[in-house]
N, C-alpha and C positions, 0 to 999 in steps of 0.2 A: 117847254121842254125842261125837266128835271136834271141837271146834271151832277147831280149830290142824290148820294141814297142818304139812308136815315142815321148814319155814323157819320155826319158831316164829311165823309172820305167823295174823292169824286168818283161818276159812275164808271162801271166797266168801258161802255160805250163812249163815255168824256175823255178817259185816259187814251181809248185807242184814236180819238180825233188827236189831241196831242200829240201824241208819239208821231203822227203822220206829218205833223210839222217838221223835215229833219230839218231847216235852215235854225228854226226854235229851238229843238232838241239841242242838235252841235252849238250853237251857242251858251245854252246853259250850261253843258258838259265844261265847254271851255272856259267861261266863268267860273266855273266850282274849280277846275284845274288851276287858275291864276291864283285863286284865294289859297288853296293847299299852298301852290309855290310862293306864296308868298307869307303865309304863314312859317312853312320852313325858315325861309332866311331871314325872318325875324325873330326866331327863336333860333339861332346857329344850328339847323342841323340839314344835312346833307338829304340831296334826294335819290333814287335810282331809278334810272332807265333804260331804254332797250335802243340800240341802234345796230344795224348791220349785222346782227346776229350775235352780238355781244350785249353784255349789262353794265351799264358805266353809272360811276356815282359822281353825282354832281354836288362839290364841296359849295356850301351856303355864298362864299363869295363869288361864284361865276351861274347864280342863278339870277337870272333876269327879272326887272322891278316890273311888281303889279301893283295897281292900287287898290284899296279896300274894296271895290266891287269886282276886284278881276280880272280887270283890263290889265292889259299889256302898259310898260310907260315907254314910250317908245324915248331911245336915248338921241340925245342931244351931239350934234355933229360937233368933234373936234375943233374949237375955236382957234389951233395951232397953224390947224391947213393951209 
């Protein structure tokens, strides 16, 4: 089974097996999301989103750490407690 036509692109047929993956799909999306937000807040700039029917901007220091592939870093519980 060919799954590359002749422009090394994959086939019609190959992308729609993919796409049908959504556990696949939603994870790449949300990887590529991490990397954005984290490219923001390492270059200081603010993001914007949608909640409740409003558009809020999220200043660089209250955007949550990802690391270079994406991930989530999940924060470290207050050692005070």
């Amino acid at each position: 089974m060919n799954v590359m036509d002749d422009d090394n692109k994959p086939s019609s047929s190959e992308i729609q097996r993919r796409l049908a993956d959504i556990e696949a799909v939603t994870a790449a999306m949300n990887r590529s999301l991490g990397k954005a937000m984290r490219e923001h807040k390492l270059m200081g700039r603010s993001v914007v989103g949608y909640r409740d029917g409003k558009v809020m901007h999220i200043p660089p220091e209250e955007i949550l750490d990802y690391d270079e592939n994406g991930e989530l870093i999940e924060p470290k519980p207050d050692q005070d407690s």
